[in-house]
N, C-alpha and C positions, 0 to 999 in steps of 0.2 A: 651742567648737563650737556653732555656731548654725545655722540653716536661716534667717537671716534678713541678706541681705548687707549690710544700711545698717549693723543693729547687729557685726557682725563689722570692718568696715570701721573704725565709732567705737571700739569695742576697741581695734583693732591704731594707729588714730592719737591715741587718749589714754594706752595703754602704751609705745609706741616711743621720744619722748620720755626716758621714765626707766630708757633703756637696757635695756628688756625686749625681748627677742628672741622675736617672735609668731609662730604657725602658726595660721593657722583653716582650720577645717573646716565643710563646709557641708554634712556628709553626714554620718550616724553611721556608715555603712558606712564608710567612711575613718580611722575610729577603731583599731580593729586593725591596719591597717595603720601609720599612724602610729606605734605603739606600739611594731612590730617595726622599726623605722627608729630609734628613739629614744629616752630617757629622759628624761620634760619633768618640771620641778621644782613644777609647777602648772598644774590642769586647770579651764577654766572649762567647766560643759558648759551645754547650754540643758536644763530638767527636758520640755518640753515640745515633741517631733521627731518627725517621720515615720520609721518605722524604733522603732529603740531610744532609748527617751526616755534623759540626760542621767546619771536615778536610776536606770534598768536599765541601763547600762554601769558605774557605780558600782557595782552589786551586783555582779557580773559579773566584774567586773576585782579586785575585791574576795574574793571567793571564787576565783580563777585565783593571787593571791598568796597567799594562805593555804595551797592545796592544792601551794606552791611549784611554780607552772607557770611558768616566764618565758619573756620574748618574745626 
């Protein structure tokens, strides 16, 4: 998840490649939802977003497993 398309973009065509199955998000608001949609094995976030930075959805998502809330 990034708010920056060029770098989203070099993600998704330097992972595809070696068979990594990409989803970007150019929104933190899209993060919850993505989440209730599906179970990703690995989350690159950006730290630094309009909205929820990268490390408060970390925290966040982080405290929601713990307190066993699932999506």
């Amino acid at each position: 998840m990034d708010d920056d398309p060029a770098l989203l973009s070099m993600l998704e065509a330097q992972l595809q490649p070696w068979g990594f199955q990409v989803t970007t998000l150019a929104d933190s608001s899209q993060f919850w939802q993505y989440l209730e949609a599906t179970t990703p094995d690995l989350l690159l976030l950006d730290v630094a977003m309009p909205g929820f930075s990268g490390i408060g959805l970390v925290f966040l998502y982080t405290n929601m497993v713990t307190a066993n809330y699932y999506f």
